[in-house]
C-alpha positions in Angstrom: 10.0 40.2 -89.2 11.0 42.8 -86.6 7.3 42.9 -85.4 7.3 39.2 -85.0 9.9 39.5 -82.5 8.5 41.7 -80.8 5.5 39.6 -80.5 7.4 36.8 -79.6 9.1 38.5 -77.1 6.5 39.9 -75.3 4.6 36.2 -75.4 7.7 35.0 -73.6 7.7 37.4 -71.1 3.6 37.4 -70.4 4.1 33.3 -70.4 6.8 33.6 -67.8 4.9 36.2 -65.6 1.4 33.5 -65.8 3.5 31.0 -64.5 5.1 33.1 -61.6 2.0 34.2 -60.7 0.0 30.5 -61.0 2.6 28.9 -58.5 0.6 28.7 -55.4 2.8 29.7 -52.0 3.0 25.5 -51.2 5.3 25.2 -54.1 7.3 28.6 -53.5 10.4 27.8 -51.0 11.9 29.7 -47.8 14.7 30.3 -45.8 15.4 30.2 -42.4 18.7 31.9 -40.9 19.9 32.8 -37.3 22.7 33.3 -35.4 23.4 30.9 -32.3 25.1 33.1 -29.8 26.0 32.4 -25.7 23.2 33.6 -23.2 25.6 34.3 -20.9 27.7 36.3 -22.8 25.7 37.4 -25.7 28.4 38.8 -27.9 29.7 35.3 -28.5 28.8 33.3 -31.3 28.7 29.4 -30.6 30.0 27.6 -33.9 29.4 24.0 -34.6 26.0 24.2 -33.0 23.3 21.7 -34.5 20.0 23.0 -36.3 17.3 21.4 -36.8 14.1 22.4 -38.1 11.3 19.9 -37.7 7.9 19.9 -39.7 4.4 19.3 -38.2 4.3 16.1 -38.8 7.6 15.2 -36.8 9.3 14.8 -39.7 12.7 16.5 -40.2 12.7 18.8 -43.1 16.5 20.5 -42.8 19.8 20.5 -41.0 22.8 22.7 -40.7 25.8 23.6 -38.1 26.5 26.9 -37.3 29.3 29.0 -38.6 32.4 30.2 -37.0 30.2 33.3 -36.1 27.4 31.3 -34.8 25.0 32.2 -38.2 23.4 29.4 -39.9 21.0 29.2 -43.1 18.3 26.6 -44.2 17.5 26.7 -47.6 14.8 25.2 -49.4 11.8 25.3 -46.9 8.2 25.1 -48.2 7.0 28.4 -48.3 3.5 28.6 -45.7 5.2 25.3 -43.6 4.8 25.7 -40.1 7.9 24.6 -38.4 9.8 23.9 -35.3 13.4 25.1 -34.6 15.7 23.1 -32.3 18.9 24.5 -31.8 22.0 22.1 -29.2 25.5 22.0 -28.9 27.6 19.2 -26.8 28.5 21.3 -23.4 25.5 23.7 -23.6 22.1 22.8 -21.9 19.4 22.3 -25.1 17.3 25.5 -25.3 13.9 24.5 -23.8 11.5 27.2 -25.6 9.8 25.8 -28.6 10.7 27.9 -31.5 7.4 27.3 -33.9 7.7 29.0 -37.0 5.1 29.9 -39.8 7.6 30.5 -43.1 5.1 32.9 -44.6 8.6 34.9 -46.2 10.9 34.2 -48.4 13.4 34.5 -45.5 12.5 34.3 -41.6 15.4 35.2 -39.6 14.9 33.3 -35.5 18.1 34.0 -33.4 18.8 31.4 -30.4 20.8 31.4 -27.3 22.4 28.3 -25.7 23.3 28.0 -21.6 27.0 26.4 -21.5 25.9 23.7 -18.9 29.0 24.3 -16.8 29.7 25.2 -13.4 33.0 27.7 -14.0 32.1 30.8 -11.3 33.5 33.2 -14.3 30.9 32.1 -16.1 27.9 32.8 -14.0 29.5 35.6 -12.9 29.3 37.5 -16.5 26.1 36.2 -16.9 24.9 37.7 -13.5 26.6 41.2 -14.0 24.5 41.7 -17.4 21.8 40.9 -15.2 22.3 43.5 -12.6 23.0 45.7 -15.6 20.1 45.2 -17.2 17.6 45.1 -14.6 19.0 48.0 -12.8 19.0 50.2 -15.8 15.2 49.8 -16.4 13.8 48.8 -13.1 13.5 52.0 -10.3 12.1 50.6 -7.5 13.7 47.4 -4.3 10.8 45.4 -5.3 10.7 45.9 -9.2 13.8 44.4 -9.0 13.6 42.2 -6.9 11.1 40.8 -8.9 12.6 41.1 -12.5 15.8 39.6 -11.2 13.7 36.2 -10.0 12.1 36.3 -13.1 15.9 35.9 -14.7 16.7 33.1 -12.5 13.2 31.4 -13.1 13.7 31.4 -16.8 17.4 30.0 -16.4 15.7 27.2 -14.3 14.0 25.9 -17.7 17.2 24.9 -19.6 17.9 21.7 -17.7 21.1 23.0 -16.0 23.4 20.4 -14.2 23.0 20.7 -10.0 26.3 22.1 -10.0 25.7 24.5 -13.0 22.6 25.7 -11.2 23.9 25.8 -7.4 27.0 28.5 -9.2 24.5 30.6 -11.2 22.5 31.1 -7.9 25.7 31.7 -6.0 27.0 34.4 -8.2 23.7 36.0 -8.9 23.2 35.9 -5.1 26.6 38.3 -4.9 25.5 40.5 -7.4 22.3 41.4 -5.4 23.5 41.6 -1.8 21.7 44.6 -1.4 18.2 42.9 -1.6 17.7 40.7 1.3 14.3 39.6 -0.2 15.9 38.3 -3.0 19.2 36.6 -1.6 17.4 34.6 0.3 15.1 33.0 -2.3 18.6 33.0 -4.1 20.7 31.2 -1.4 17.5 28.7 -0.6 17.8 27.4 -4.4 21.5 27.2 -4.0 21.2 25.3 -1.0 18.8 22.8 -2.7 20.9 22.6 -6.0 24.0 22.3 -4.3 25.3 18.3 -3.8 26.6 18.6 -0.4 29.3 16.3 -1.0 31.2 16.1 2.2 32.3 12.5 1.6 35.5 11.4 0.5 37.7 13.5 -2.1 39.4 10.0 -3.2 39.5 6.2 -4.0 42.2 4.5 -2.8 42.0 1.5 -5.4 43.9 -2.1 -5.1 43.6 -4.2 -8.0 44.7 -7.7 -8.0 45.2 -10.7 -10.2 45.2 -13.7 -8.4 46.7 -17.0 -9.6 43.8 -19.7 -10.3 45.2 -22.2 -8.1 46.1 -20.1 -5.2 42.6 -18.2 -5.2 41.5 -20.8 -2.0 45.0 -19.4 -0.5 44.3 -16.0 -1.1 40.4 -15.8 0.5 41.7 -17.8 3.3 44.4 -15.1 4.0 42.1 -12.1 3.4 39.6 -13.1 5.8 42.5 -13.5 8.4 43.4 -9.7 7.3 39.8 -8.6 7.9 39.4 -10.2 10.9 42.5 -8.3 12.5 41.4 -5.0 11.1 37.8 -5.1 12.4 39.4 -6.1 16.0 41.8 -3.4 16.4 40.6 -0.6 14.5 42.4 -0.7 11.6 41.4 0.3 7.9 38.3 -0.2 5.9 37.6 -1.1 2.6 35.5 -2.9 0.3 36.2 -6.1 -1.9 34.7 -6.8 -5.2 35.2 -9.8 -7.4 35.1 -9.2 -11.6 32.4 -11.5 -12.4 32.2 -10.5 -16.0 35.5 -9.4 -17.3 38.9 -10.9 -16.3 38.8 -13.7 -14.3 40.4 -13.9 -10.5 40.5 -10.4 -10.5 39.7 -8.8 -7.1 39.6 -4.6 -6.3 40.2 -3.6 -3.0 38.5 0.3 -2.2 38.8 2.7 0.3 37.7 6.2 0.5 40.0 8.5 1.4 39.6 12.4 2.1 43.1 13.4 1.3 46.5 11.8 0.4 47.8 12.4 4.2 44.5 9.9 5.1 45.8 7.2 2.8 49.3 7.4 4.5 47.5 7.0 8.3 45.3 4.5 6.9 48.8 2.6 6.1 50.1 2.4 9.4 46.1 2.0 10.9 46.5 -0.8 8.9 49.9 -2.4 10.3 49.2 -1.4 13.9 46.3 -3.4 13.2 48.0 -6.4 11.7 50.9 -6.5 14.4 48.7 -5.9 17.4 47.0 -9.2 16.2 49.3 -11.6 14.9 53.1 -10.2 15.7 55.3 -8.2 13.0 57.0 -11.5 12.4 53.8 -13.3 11.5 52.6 -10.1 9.8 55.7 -10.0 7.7 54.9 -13.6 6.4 51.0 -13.1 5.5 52.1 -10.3 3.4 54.6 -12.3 1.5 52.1 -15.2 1.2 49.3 -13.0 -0.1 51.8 -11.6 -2.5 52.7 -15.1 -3.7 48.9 -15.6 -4.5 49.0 -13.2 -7.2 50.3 -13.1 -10.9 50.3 -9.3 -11.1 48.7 -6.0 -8.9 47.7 -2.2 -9.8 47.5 0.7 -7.5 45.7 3.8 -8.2 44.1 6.6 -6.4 41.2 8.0 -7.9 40.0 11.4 -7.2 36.1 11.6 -7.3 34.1 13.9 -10.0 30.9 14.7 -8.3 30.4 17.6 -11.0 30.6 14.6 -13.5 28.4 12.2 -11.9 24.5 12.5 -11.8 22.2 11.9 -8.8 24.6 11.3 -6.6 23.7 10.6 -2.8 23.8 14.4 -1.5 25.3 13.7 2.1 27.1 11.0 3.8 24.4 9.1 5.2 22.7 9.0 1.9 25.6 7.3 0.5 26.6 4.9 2.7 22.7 3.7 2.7 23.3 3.5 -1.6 26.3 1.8 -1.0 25.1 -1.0 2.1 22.0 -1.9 -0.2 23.9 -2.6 -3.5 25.6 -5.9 -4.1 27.0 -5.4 -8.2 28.6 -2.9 -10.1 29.2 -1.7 -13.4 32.2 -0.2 -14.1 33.3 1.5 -17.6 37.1 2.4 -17.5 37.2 5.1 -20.3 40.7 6.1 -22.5 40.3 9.5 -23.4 42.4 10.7 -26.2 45.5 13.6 -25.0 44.0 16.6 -25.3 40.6 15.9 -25.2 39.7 15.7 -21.7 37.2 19.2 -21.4 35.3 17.3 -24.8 35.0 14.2 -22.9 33.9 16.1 -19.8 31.0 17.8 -21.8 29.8 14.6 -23.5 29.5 13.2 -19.2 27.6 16.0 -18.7 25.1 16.1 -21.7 24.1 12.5 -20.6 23.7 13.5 -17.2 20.8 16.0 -18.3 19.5 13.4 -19.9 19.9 11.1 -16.9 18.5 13.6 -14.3 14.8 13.6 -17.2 15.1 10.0 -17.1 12.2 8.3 -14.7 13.4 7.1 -12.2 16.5 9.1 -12.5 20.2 7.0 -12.9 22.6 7.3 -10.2 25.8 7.3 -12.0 29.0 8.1 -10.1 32.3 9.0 -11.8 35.9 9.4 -10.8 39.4 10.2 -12.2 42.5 8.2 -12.2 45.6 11.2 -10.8 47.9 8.5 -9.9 48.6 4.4 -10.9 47.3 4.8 -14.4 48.5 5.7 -17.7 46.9 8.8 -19.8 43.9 10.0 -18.5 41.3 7.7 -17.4 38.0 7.9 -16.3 35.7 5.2 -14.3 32.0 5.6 -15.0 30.1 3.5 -12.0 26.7 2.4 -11.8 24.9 0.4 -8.7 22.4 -2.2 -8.3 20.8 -4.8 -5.7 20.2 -7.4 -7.9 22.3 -8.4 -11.5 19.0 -7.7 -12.9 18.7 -4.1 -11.9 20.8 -3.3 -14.9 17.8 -4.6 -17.2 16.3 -1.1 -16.2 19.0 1.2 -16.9 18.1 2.9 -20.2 20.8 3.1 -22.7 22.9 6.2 -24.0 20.5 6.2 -27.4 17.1 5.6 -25.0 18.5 9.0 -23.3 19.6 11.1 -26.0 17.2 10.2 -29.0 17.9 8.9 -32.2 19.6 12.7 -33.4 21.2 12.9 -29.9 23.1 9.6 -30.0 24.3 9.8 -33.7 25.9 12.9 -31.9 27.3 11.3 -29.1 29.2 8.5 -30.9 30.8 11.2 -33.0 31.7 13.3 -29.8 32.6 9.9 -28.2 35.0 8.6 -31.6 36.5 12.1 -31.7 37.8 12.1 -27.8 37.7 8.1 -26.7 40.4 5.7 -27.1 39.1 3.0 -26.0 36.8 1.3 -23.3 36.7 -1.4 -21.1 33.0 -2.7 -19.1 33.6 -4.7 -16.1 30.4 -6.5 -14.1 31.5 -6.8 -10.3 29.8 -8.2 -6.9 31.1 -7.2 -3.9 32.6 -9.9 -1.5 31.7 -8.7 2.2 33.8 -12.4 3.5 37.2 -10.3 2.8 35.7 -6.6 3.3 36.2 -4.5 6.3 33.0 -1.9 5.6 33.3 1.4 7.3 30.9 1.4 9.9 28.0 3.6 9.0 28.1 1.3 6.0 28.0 -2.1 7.4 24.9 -0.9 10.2 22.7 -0.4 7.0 22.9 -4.4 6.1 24.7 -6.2 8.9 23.9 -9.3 7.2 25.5 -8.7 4.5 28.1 -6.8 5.7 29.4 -8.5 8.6 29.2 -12.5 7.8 30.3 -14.5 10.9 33.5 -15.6 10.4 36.4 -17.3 12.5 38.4 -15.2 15.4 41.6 -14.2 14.4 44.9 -16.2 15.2 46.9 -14.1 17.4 50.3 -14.2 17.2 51.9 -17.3 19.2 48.5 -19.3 17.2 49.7 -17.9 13.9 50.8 -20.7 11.6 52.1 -20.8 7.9 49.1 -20.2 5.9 48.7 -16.6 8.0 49.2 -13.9 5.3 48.9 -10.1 4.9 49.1 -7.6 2.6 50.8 -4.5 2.0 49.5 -0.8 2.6 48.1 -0.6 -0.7 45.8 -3.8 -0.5 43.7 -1.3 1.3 41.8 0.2 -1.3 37.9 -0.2 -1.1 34.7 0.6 -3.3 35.3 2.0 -6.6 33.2 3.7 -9.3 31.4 1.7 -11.7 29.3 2.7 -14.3 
């Protein structure tokens, strides 16, 4: 009996080493692990990172997020599989080198590094002293380094940076190697082409009014008499747009401003104006008579987010050319939840890599509600000639991918209260354009229109409005 165990045991275990050794590598699996860490500053994990691994045939074959110490494990791979890692996280630039894999182990270990696509000088900074470091601790020679150092910056240029993210890598890599002239310069020459020169306005100066539906011939009638005494005697400018889809009888009033101390001389620019024309007494009335006109009004100023926004006009010709050929607007006023303002941020600037890839590339301009608002609110803009120049704006899942967008409206539930999408055209009857916009489309800009009535002419239906009617051209999306 004892022998027939024996037997019986040793068939078991020569049965179970056949079979081990008859399963070909196709049915053996593998694991894939890795640590996601910062490539600026390498000693810090990135958690919540998404992994991806893709087989050849496009098809995906695992997914994971990275732990609190940026490692991560796929199991269940085939063994032999050739695959393709892809490693993102919302606020860092997608790593652009292709991670192909053959899984010939039971465990391959790939490491990745992520760029945080952000423009914070500390940042770059860290990033460019463990260059210097680095290249100065195995590199002898001006030029040696010189090269290896353009090399770094070359390689940083693949991960899809933002302009802004770009212009302060340059800038602080540029400090860090003063003492090669060669170099700085190529340095300073990126910086200056990555760098949005945005010298226009820091702010929107935004009036936003309802107007009663039986006093909205009233209220154009006492506009235009506004305009027309503005454009004589040099007072403010601004830009009128009308909320075609969206609210009805609701008019916006915008005016860039460079600082708070410009919206207060704009003010009295605009009195002077009114009072040189029609009289104070006369001036007085139009203002109370364009306030009767309306059911309700909103002011606001708006500080601009050129980090935020993506292909923005890099000078202020550029703009006022964008701004003199368009005729609607797309605005999205977004709620962001308290506390979640830097999330929100990063989601705006993960779509605007996308948006800078896209062909041709989306103007989108952005800017922030600091006063007239409730919570924090941001306007996401977007311009076109026609109403049907929005039928070529790709949408949020176009730009992102399928993976990408399932992302993105998680991000976007997580940090967004709520939304509201306005469709505007702008009414150049009742706007006072700045100059250097209405010379790009005089047409448009400057309809002929009626003299003013100067003050002894001035009858009942004259009408103006107050200081904050003054606001002009604000960001849609």
């Amino acid at each position: 009996m004892l022998h027939s165990l024996i037997g019986l045991k040793s068939m078991k275990a020569l049965m179970g080493f056949l079979l081990v050794a008859c399963v070909p590598a196709s049915c053996q699996t593998s694991m894939l692990t890795g640590t996601v860490t910062d490539a600026a500053r390498r000693s810090t994990p990135i958690a919540g990172a998404d992994v991806t691994i893709v087989g050849g045939n496009g098809k995906v074959l695992g997914t994971t997020i990275s732990g609190t110490k940026g490692e991560y494990s796929v199991r269940g791979l085939r063994r032999g599989e050739q695959v393709t890692a892809k490693y993102r996280k919302m606020g860092y630039s997608p790593d652009p080198r292709s991670y192909d894999l053959a899984l010939s182990q039971a465990e391959t270990i790939q490491d990745a590094r992520l760029f945080s696509n952000t423009a914070d000088s500390s940042y770059w900074h860290d990033w460019s002293s463990e260059q210097k470091r680095v290249v100065e601790s195995s590199t002898s020679t001006p030029h040696e380094r010189a090269a290896v150092y353009y090399s770094a910056w070359s390689d940083l240029d693949k991960f899809q940076l933002s302009r802004d993210a770009q212009a302060e890598a340059a800038k602080q890599l540029a400090e860090a190697v003063r003492n090669s002239e060669e170099l700085r310069e190529r340095l300073m020459a990126a910086l200056a082409a990555r760098q949005p020169q945005q010298v226009q306005e820091s702010y929107l100066d935004v009036y936003t009014v309802q107007v009663k539906p039986e006093k909205r011939a009233d209220f154009d009638a006492i506009s235009k008499k506004i305009v027309a005494a503005n454009r004589q005697n040099s007072g403010d400018n601004w830009l009128a747009m009308e909320t075609v889809y969206g609210p009805g009888n609701r008019v916006t009033f915008v005016s860039t401003r460079q600082s708070y101390g410009e919206i207060e001389k704009a003010t009295g620019m605009f009195y002077e104006a009114m009072q040189e024309t029609y009289g104070k007494a006369a001036s007085d009335k139009m203002v109370g008579d364009f306030n009767q006109c309306l059911e309700s009004s909103r002011s606001e100023i708006r500080r601009r987010r050129w980090d935020l926004s993506s292909n923005a006009p890099t000078d202020p010709a550029g703009y006022a050319k964008m701004i003199a050929g368009s005729r609607w607007l797309r605005t999205t006023a977004i709620h962001v939840r308290p506390g979640q303002s830097n999330s929100f941020e990063a989601i705006l600037k993960n779509l605007n890599v996308a948006r800078d890839k896209a062909s041709p590339p989306q103007t989108i301009l952005v800017s922030q509600a600091v006063a007239g608002q409730e919570g924090t609110v941001y306007y996401v803009t977007s311009l076109q000639t026609s109403l049907a120049g929005f039928d070529e704006v790709p949408s949020v899942q176009q730009l992102l991918g399928d993976e990408g967008y399932d992302r993105f409206l998680k991000a976007s539930a997580e940090t967004v209260a709520n939304t509201e999408t306005s469709i505007n055209r702008f009414i150049p009857e009742i706007s006072n354009a700045p100059e250097e916009v209405a010379a790009s489309s005089p047409d448009f800009w400057r309809p002929k229109a009626a003299a003013p009535v100067h003050a002894k002419a001035a009858n009942a239906k004259s009408a103006t409005v107050n200081a904050k009617e003054t606001s002009t051209l604000e960001d849609n999306k």
